[in-house]
PLY file of the C-alpha trace (Angstrom):
ply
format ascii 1.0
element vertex 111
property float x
property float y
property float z
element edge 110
property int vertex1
property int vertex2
end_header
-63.85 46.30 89.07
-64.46 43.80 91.95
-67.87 42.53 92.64
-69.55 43.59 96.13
-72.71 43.04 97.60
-74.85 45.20 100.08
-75.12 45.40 103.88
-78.31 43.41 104.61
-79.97 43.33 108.58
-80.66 40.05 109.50
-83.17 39.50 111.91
-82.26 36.62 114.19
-84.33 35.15 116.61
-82.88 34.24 120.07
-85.36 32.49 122.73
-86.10 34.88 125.80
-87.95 32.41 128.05
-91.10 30.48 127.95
-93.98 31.47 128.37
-97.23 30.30 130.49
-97.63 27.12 129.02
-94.15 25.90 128.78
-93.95 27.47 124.84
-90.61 29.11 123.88
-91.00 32.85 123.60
-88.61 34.59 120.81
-87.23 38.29 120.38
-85.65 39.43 117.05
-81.86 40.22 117.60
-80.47 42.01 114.26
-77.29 41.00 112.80
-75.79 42.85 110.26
-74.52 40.55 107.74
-71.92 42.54 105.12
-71.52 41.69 101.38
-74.51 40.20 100.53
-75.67 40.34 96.39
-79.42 40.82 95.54
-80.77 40.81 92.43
-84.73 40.24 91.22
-86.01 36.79 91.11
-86.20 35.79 87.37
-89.74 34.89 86.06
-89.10 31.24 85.99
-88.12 31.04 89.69
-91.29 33.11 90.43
-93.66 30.87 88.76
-92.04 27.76 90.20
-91.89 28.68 94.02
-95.48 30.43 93.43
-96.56 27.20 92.44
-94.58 24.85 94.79
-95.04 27.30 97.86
-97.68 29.75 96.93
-94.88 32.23 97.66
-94.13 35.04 95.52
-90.46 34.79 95.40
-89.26 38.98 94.70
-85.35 38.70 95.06
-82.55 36.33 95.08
-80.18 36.88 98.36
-76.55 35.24 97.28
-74.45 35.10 100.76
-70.72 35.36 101.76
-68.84 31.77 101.82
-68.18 32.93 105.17
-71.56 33.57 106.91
-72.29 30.87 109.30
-76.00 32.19 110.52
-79.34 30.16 110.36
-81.25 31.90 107.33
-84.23 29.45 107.31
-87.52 31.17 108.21
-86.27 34.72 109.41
-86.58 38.34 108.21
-83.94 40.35 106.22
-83.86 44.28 106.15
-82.79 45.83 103.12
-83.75 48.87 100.75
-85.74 49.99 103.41
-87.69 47.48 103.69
-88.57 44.19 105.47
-88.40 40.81 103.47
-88.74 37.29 104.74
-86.82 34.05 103.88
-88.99 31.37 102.04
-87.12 29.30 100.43
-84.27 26.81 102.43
-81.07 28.30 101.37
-79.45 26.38 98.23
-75.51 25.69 99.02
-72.92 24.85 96.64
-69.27 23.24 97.35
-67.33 25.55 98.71
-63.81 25.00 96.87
-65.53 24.81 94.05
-66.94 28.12 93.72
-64.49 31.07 92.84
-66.52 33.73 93.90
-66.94 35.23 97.72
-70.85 33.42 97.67
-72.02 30.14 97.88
-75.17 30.16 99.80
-78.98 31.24 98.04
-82.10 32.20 99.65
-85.32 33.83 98.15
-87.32 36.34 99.86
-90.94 37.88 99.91
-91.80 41.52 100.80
-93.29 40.81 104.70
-95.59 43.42 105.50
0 1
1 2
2 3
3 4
4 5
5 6
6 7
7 8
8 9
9 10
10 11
11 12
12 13
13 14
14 15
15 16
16 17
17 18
18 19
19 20
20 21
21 22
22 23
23 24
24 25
25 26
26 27
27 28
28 29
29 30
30 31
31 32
32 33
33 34
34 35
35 36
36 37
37 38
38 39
39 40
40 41
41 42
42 43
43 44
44 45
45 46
46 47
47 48
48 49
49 50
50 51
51 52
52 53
53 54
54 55
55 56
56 57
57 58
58 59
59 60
60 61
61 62
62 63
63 64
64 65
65 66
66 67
67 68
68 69
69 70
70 71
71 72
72 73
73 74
74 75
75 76
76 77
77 78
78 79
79 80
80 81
81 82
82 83
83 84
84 85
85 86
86 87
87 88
88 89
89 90
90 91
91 92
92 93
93 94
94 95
95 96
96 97
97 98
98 99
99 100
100 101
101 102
102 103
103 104
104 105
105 106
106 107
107 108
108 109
109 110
């Protein structure tokens, strides 16, 4: 059995102009990002980025070694639902990871 992740939506954001007062003005492009694992955030990592962030961290997002996008601050589509990023994503050595992931981000349910 070989370990595979989920087709996740990304929700990029590419600038579009500026607006009146000189201000960047953003749409969401959405990128769909393939192999991506989720699984619930445990009860220690809730507690400690509710208390550092007053975030309530729901799920863990592990992504592909080979996924070069910006995940800081975006949305994520998944399950049906939309999710944002609030944590910076946590990276680990490349060669020394044998599995296809070595990125981590948490995510909130954005409503």
């Amino acid at each position: 059995m070989t370990l595979r992740g989920i087709n996740v939506i990304l929700l990029d954001k590419v600038q579009q102009g500026v607006d009146d007062f000189d201000n960047p003005i953003y749409e969401e492009v959405p990128i769909e990002i393939e192999n991506v694992l989720i699984a619930p955030s445990s009860t220690d990592e809730k507690l400690s980025t509710l208390n550092l962030t007053g975030k309530h961290a729901v799920y863990t997002l592990a992504i592909p070694k080979e996924d070069t996008h910006i995940w800081e601050n975006k949305r994520v589509v998944f399950f049906g639902k939309i999710w944002s990023v609030i944590s910076l994503p946590e990276e680990g050595i490349l060669e020394m990871l044998p599995l296809d992931w070595n990125k981590k981000v948490k995510v909130e349910r954005y409503e």
